[in-house]
C-alpha positions as CSV (number, residue, x, y, z in Angstrom):
1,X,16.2,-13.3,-24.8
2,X,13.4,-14.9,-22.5
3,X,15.9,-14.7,-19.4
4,X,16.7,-10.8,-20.5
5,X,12.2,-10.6,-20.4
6,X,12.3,-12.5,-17.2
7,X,14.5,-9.9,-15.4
8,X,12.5,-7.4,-17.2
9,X,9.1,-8.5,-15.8
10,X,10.4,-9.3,-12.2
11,X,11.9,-5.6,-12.2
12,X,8.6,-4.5,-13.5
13,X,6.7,-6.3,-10.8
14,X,8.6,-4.9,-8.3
15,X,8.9,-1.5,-9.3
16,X,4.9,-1.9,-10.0
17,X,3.9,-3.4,-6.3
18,X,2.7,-1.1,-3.4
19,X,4.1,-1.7,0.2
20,X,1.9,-2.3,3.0
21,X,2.1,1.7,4.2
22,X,1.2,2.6,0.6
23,X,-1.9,0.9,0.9
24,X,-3.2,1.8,3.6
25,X,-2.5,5.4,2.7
26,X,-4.2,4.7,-0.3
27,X,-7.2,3.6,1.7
28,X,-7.2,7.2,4.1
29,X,-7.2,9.0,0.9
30,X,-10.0,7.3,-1.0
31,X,-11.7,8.1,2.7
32,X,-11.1,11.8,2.4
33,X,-9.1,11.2,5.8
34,X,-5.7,13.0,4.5
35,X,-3.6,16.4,4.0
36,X,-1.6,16.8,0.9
37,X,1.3,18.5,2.3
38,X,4.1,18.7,-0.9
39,X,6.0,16.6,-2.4
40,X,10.3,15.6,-2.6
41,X,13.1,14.1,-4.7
42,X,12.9,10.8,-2.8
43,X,15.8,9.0,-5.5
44,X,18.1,10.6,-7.9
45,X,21.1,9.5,-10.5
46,X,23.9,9.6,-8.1
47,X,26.4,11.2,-10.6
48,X,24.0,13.4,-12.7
49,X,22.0,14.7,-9.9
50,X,18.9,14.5,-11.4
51,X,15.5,13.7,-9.4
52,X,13.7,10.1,-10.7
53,X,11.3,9.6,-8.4
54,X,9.0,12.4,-6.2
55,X,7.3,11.7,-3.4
56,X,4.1,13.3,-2.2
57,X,3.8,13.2,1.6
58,X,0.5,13.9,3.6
59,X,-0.9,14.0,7.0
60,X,-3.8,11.4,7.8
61,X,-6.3,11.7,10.3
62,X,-8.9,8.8,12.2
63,X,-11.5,10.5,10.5
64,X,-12.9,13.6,8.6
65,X,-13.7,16.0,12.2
66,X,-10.0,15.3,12.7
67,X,-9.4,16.5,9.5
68,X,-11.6,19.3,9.3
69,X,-10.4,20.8,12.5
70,X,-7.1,20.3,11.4
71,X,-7.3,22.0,8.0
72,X,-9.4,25.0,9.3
73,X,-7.6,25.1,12.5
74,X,-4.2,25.7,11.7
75,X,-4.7,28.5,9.8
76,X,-6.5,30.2,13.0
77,X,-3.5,29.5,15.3
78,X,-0.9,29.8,12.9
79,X,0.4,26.4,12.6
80,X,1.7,24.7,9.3
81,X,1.9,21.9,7.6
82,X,5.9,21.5,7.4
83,X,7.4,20.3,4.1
84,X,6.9,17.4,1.6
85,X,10.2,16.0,3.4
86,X,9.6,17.1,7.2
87,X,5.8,17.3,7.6
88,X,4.1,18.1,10.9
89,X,1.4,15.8,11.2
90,X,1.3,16.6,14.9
91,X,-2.1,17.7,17.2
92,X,-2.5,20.9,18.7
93,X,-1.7,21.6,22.1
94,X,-4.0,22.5,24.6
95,X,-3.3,26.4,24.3
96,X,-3.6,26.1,20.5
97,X,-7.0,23.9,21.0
98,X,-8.4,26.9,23.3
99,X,-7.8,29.1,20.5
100,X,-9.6,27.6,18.2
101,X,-13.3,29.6,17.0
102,X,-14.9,26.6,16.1
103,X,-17.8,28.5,14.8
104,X,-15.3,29.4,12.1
105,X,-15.1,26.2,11.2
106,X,-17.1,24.6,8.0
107,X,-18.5,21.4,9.2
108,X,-20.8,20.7,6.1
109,X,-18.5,17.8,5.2
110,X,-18.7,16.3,8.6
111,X,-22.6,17.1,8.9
112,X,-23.4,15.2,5.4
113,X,-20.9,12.2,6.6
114,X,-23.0,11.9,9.7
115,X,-26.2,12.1,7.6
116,X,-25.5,9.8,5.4
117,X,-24.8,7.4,7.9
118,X,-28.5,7.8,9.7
119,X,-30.1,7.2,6.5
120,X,-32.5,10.1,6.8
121,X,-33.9,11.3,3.0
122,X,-32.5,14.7,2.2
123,X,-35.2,15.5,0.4
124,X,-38.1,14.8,2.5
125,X,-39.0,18.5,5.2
126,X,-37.9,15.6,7.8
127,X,-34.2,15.2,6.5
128,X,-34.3,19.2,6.1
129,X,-35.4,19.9,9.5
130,X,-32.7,17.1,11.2
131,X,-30.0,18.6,9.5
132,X,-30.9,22.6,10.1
133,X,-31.1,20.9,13.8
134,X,-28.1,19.0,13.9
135,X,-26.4,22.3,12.3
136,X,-28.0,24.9,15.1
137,X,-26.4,22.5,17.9
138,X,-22.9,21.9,16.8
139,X,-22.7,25.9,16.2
140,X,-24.5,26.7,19.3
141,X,-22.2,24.3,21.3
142,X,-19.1,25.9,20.5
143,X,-20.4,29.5,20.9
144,X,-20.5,28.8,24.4
């Protein structure tokens, strides 16, 4: 019996143990850094056919602008996603970038990252005024 639990905890802990490139897709999606694009029958009973294990695949960005434009972007040119099996992770070409309206393009999350990070009270008429500001630029930028 206690070699039968043996095999039954080493199985366990290896069926239970992330690889590295789980982790650290863990990690982008705890940072809001990824693209759920859909999911496939990674492993299935040979002779029965039937699926045991799905996989979820997504497309992760250096950071949440990448994102954002990504999301939002494709949509305006057209582009997807792929499948859960063949994603399409890729950037956008030049022409597709040049299409782009970026004042189309909700960049609340990316404003309230960036304000976070300069420590500015949102509740004080200062923090108001620096984000309205910040807001007028990035939209008056890309208007041009």
């Amino acid at each position: 019996y206690s070699l039968a639990i043996a095999v039954a905890l080493q199985l366990s802990a290896e069926l239970l143990s992330c690889e590295e490139a789980e982790k650290l897709l863990a990690m982008h999606r705890e940072a809001n850094l990824c693209v759920p694009v859909g999911s496939f029958c990674s492993r299935r009973v040979p002779i029965i056919r039937t699926c045991i294990e799905q996989t979820q695949s997504y497309c992760c960005f250096n950071s949440r602008l990448a994102r954002i434009i990504n999301e939002q972007g494709r949509g305006q040119v057209g582009k997807g996603w792929g499948s859960g099996k063949r994603p399409d992770c890729s950037g956008f070409t030049p022409e597709e970038f040049e299409q782009i309206d970026f004042s189309r393009i909700d960049l609340s999350e990316f404003i309230a990252e960036v304000m976070a990070s300069v420590r500015v009270p949102m509740d004080s008429a200062i923090g108001e005024n620096v984000q309205s500001t910040v807001q007028q630029r990035v939209e008056s930028y890309y208007r041009r």
